[in-house]
C-alpha positions in Angstrom: 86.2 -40.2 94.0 83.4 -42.6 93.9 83.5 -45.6 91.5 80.7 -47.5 91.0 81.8 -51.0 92.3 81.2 -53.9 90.5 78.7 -56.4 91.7 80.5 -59.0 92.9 79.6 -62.3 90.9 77.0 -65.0 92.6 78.5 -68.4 92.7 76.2 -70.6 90.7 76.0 -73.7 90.4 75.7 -75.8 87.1 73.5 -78.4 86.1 74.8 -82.2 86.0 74.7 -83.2 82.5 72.1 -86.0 81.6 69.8 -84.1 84.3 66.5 -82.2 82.8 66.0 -78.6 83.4 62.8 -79.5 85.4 64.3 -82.2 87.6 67.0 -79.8 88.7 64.8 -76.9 89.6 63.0 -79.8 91.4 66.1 -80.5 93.7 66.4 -77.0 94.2 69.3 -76.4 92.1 69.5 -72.4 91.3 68.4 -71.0 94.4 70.2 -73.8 96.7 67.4 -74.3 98.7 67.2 -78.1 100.0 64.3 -79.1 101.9 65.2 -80.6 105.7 65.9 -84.1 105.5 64.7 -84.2 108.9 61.1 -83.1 110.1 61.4 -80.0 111.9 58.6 -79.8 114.0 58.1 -82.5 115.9 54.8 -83.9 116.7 53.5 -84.2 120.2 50.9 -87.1 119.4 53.2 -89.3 120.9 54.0 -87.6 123.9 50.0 -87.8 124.6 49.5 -91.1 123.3 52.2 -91.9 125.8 50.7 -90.3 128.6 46.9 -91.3 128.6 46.5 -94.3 131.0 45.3 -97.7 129.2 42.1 -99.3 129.9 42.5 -102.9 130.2 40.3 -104.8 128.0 39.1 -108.9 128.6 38.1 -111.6 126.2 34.1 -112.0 128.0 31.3 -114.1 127.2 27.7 -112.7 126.1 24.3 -114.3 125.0 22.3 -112.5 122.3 19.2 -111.9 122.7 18.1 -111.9 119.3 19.0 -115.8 119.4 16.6 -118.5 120.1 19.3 -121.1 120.5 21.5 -119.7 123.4 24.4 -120.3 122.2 27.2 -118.4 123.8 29.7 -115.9 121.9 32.8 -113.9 122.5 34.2 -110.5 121.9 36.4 -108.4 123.5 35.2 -105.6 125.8 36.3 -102.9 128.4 36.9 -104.2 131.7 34.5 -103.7 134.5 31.9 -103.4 131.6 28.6 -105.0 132.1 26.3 -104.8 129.0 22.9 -106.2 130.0 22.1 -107.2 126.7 24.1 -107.5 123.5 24.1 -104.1 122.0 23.2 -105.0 118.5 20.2 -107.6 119.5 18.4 -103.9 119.2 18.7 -104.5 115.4 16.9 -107.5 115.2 13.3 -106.3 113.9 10.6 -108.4 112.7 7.8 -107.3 111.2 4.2 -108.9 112.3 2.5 -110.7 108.8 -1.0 -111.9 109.8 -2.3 -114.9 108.8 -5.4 -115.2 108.0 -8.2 -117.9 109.1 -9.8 -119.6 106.5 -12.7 -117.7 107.1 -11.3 -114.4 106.7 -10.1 -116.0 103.4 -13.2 -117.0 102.0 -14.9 -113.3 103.5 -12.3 -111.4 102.8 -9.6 -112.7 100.4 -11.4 -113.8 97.8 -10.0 -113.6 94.1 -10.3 -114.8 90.8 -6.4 -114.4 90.0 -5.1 -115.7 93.4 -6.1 -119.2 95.1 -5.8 -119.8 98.5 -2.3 -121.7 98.0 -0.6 -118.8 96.5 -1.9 -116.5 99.2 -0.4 -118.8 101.6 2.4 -119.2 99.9 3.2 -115.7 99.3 2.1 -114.7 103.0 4.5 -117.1 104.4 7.6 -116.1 101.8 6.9 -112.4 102.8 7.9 -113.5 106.4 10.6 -116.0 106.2 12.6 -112.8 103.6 10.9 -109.8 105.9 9.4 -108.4 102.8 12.7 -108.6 100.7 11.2 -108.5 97.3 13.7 -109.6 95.1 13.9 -112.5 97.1 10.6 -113.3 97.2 9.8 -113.0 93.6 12.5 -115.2 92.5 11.2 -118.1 95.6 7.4 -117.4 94.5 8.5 -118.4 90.7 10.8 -121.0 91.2 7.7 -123.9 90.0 5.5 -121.9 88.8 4.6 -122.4 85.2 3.1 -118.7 85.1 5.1 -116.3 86.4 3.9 -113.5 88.4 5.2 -109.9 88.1 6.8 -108.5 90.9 4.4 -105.6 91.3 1.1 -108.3 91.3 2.5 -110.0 94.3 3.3 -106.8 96.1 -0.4 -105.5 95.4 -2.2 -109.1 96.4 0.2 -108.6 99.5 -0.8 -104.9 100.3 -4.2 -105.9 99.4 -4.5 -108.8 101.8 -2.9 -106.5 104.8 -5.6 -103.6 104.2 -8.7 -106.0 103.8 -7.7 -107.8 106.9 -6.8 -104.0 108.6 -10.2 -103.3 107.8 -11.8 -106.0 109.2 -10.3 -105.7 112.8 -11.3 -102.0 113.3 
């Protein structure tokens, strides 16, 4: 006759005391699952890395273009490389500020709010900081016992570029 057999009793393990219930399940405890120690798959990066050839690379002199004083720098570049021109001189944009001739100024320029000086002045500011405002505004009111807004000396600027746009056309 058949008897039901009796299931045969899993072997489990207990938990270390002192050890939280959440820790344990962490290490795998109850189902006795570890994790490798070891990484399985192994990563063929290496092997690649390994196999590319190098290119050899040389400490070489350049000029920069962008440079008025010729002086000479360094950097480090591929061999057998020959860069006709430093690559970032490219960056090195200036815009063109007229100046205007004292007759254009007294035609043209004319103001009740801004003399000839502060035209000047804010003419030649505009290029030295290549129209950085902030900068500007805090060199244009370094002496000045009244302080211009920012937004006045960008408008007598703007205004001084379109009159003397006009002019030449």
């Amino acid at each position: 006759s058949a008897l039901p057999s009796k299931p045969t009793p899993t072997q489990t393990k207990k938990k270390p005391k002192g050890m939280s219930r959440e820790v344990y399940a962490l290490i795998g405890g109850d189902d006795g699952f570890l994790p490798p120690m070891v990484p399985t798959k192994k990563s063929s990066f290496k092997e690649k890395r390994d196999a590319a050839a190098c290119s050899k690379w040389v400490w070489a002199p350049f000029h920069n273009s962008a440079r008025t004083d010729g002086e000479v720098f360094y950097h480090w570049v591929k061999a057998g490389v020959q860069y006709p021109d430093y690559p970032y001189a490219r960056f090195n944009v200036h815009l063109h500020h007229p100046q205007p001739t004292p007759h254009q100024y007294s035609t043209l320029l004319k103001s009740d709010d801004w003399t000839k000086e502060d035209t000047d002045r804010l003419l030649s500011l505009c290029h030295r900081f290549d129209l950085c405002w902030p900068v500007i505004y805090d060199r244009f009111n370094l002496s000045e016992k009244e302080v211009r807004p920012l937004e006045e000396l960008q408008l007598r600027y703007y205004d001084v570029l379109n009159a003397l746009a006009r002019a030449e056309q």
